[in-house]
PyMOL Python script that loads the backbone (N, CA, C, O; Angstrom):
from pymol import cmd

cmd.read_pdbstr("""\
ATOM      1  N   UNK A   1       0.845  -1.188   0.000  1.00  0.00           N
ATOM      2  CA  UNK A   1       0.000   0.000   0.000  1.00  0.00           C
ATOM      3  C   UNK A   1       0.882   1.241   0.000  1.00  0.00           C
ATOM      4  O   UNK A   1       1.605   1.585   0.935  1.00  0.00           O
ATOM      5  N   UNK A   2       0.730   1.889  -1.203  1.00  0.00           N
ATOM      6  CA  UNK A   2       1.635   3.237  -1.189  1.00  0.00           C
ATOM      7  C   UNK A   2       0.822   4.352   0.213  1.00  0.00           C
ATOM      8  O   UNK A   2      -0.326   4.465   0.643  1.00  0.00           O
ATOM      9  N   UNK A   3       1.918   4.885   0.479  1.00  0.00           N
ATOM     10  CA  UNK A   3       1.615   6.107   1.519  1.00  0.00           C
ATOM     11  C   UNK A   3       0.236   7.165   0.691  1.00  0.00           C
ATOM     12  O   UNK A   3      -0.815   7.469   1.256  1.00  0.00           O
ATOM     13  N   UNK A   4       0.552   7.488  -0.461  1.00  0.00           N
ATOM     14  CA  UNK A   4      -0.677   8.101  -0.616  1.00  0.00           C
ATOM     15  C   UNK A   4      -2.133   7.474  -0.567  1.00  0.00           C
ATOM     16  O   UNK A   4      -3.217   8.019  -0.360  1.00  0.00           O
ATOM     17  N   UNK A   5      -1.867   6.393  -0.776  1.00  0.00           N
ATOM     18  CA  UNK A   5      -3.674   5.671  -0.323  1.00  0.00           C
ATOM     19  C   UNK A   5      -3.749   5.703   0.631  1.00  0.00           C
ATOM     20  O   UNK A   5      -4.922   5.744   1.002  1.00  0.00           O
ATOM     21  N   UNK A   6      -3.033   5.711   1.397  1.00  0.00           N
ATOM     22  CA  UNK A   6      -3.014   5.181   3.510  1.00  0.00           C
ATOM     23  C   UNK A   6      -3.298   6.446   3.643  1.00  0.00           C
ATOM     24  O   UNK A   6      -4.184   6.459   4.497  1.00  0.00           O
ATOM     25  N   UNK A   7      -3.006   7.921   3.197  1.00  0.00           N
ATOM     26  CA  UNK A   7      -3.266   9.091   3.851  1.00  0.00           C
ATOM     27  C   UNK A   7      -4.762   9.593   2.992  1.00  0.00           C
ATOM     28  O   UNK A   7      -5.452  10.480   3.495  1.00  0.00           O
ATOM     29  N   UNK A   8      -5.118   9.018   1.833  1.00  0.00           N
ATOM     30  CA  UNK A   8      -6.202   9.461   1.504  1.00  0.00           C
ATOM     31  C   UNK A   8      -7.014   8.607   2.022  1.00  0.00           C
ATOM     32  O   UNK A   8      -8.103   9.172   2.128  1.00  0.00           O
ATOM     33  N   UNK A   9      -7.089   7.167   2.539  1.00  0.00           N
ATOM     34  CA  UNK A   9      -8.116   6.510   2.992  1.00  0.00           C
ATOM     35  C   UNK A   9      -8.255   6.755   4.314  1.00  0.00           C
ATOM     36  O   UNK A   9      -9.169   6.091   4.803  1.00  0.00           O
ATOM     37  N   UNK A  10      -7.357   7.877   5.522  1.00  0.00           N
ATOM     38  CA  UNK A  10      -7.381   7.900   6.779  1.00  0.00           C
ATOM     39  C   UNK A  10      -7.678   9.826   6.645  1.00  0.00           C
ATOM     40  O   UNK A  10      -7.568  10.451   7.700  1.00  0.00           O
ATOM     41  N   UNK A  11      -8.003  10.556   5.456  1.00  0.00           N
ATOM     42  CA  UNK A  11      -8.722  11.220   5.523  1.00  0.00           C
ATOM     43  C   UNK A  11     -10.679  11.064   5.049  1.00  0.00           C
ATOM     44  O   UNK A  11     -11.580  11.836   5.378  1.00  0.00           O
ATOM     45  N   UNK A  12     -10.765   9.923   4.291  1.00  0.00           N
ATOM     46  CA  UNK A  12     -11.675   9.679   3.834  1.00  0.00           C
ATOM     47  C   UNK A  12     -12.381   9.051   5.439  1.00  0.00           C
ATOM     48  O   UNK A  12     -13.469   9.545   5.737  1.00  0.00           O
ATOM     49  N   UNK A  13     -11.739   7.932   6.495  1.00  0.00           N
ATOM     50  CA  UNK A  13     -12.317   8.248   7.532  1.00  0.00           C
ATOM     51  C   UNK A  13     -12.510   8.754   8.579  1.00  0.00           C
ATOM     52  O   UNK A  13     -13.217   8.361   9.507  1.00  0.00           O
ATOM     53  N   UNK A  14     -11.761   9.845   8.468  1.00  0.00           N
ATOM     54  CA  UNK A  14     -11.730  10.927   9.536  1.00  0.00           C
ATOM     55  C   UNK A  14     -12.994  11.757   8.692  1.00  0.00           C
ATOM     56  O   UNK A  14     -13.917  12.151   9.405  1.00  0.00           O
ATOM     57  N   UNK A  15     -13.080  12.035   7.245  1.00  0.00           N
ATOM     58  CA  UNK A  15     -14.646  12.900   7.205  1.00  0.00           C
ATOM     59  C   UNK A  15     -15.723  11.737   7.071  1.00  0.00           C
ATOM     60  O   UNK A  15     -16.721  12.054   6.422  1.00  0.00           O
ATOM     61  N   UNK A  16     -15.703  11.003   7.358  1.00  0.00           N
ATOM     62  CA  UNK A  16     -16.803   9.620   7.458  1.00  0.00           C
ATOM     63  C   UNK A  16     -16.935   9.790   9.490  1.00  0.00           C
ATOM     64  O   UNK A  16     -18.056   9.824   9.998  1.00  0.00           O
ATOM     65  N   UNK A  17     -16.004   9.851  10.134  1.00  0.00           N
ATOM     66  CA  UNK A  17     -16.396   9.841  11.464  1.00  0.00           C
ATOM     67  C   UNK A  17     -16.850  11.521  11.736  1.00  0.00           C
ATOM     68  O   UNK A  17     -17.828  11.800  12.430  1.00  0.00           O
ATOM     69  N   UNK A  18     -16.101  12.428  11.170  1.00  0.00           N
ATOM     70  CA  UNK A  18     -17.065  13.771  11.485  1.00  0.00           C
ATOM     71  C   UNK A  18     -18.205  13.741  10.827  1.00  0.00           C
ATOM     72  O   UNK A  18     -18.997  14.343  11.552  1.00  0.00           O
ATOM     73  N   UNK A  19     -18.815  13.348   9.759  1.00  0.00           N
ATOM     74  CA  UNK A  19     -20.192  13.377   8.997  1.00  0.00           C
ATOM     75  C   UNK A  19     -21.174  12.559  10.107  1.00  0.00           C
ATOM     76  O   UNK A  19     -22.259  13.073  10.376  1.00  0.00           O
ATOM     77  N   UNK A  20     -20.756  11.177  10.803  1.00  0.00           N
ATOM     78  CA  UNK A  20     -21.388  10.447  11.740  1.00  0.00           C
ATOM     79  C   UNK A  20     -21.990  11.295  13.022  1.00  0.00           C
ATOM     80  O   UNK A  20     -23.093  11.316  13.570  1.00  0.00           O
ATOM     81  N   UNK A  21     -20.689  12.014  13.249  1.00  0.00           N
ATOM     82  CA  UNK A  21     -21.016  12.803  14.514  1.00  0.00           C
ATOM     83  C   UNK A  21     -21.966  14.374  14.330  1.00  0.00           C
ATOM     84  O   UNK A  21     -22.680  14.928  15.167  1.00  0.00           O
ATOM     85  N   UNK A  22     -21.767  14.627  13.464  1.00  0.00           N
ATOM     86  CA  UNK A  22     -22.648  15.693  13.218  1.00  0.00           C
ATOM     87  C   UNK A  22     -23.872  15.271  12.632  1.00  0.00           C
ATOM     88  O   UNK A  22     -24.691  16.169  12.831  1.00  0.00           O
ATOM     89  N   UNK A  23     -24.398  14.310  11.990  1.00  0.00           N
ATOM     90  CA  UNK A  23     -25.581  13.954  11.858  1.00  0.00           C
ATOM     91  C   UNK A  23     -26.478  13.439  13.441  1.00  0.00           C
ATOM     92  O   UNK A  23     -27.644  13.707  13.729  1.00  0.00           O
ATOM     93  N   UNK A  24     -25.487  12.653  14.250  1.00  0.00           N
ATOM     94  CA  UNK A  24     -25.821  11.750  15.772  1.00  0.00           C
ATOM     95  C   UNK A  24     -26.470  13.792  16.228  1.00  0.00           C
ATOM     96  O   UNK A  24     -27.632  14.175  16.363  1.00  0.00           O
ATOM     97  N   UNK A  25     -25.247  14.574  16.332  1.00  0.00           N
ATOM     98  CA  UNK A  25     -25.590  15.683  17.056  1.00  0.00           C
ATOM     99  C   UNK A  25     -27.331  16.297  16.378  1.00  0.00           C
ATOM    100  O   UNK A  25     -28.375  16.598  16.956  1.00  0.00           O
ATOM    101  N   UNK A  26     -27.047  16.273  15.364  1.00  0.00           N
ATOM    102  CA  UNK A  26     -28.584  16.904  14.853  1.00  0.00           C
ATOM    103  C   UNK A  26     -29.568  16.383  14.930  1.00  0.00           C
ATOM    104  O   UNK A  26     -30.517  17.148  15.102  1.00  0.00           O
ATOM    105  N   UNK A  27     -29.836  15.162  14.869  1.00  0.00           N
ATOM    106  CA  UNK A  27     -30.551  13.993  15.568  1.00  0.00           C
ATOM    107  C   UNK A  27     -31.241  14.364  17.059  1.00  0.00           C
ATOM    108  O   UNK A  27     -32.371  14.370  17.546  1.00  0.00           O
ATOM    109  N   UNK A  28     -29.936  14.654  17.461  1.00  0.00           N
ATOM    110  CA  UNK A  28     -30.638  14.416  19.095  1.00  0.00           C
ATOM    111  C   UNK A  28     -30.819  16.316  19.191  1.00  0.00           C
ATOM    112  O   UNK A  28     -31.425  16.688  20.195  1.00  0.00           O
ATOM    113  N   UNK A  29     -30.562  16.916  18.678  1.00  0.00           N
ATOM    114  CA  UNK A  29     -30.728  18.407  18.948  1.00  0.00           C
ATOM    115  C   UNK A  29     -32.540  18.511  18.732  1.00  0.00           C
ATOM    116  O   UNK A  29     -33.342  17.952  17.983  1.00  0.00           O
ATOM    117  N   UNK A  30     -32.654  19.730  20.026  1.00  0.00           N
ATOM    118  CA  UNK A  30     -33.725  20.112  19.831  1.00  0.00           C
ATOM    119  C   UNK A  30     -34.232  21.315  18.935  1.00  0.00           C
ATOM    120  O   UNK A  30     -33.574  22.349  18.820  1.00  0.00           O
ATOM    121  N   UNK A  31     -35.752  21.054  18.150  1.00  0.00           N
ATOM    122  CA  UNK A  31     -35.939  21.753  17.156  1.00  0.00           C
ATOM    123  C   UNK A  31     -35.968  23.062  17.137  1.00  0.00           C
ATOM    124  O   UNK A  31     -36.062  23.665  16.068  1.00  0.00           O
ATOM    125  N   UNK A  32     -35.886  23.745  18.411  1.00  0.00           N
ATOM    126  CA  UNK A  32     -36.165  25.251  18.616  1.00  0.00           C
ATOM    127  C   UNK A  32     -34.988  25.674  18.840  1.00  0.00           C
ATOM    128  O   UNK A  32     -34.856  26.858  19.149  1.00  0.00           O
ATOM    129  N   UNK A  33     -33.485  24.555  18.714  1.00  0.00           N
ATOM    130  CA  UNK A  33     -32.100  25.126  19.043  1.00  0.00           C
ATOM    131  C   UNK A  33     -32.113  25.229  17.517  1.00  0.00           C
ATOM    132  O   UNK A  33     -32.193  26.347  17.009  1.00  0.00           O
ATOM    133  N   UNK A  34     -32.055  24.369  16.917  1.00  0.00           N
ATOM    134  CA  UNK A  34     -31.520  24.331  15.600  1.00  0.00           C
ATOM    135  C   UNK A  34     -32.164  25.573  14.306  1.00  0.00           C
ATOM    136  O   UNK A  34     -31.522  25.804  13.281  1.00  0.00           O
ATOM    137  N   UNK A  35     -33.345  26.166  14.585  1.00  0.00           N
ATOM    138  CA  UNK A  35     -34.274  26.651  13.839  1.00  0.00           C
ATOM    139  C   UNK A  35     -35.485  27.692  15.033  1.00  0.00           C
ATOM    140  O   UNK A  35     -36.634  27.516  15.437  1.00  0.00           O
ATOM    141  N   UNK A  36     -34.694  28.497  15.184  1.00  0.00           N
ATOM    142  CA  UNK A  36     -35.493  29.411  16.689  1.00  0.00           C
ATOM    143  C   UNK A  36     -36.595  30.486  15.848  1.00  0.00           C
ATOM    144  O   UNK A  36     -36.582  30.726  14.640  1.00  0.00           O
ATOM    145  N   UNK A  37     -37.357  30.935  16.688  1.00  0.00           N
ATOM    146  CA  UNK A  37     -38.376  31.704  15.284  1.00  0.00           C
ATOM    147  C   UNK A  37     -37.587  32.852  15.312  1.00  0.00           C
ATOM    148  O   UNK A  37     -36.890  33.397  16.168  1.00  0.00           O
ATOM    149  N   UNK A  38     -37.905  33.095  14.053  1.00  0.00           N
ATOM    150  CA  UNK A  38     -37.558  33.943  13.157  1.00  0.00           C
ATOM    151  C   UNK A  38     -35.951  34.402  12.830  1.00  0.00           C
ATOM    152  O   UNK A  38     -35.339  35.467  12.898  1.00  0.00           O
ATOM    153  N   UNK A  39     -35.582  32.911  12.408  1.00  0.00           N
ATOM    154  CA  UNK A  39     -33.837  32.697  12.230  1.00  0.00           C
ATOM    155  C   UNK A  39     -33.788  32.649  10.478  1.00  0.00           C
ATOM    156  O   UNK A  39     -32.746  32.456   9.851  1.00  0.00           O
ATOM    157  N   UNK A  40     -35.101  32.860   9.866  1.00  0.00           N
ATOM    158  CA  UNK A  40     -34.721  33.407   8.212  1.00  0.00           C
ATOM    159  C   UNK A  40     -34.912  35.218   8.293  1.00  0.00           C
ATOM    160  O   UNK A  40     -34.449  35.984   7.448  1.00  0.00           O
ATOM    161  N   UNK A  41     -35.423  35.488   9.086  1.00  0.00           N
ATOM    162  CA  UNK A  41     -35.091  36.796   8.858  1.00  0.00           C
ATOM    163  C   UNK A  41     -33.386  37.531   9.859  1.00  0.00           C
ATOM    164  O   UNK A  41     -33.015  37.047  10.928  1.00  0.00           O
ATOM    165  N   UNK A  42     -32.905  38.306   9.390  1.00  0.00           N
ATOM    166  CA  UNK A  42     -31.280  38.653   9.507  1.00  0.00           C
ATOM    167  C   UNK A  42     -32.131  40.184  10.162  1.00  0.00           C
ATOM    168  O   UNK A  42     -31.464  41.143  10.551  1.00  0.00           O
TER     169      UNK A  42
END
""", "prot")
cmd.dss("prot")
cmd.show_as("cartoon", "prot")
cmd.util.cbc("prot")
cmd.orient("prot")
């Protein structure tokens, strides 16, 4: 295994374990944190 596959396949799961964890987090987040009224108007 050349070094460049070993460093592209150990970035491919390092953004596979942050994509996991930020989906788990939004999951369990509550809907009035994520989307509070009136968070489309600036």
């Amino acid at each position: 295994m050349t070094e460049r596959r070993l460093r592209r396949q150990q970035a491919i799961g390092i953004l596979l374990v942050a994509a996991l964890i930020l989906l788990i987090a939004l999951l369990r987040a509550d809907r009035g944190m994520l989307f509070p009224p009136g968070w489309w108007r600036w």
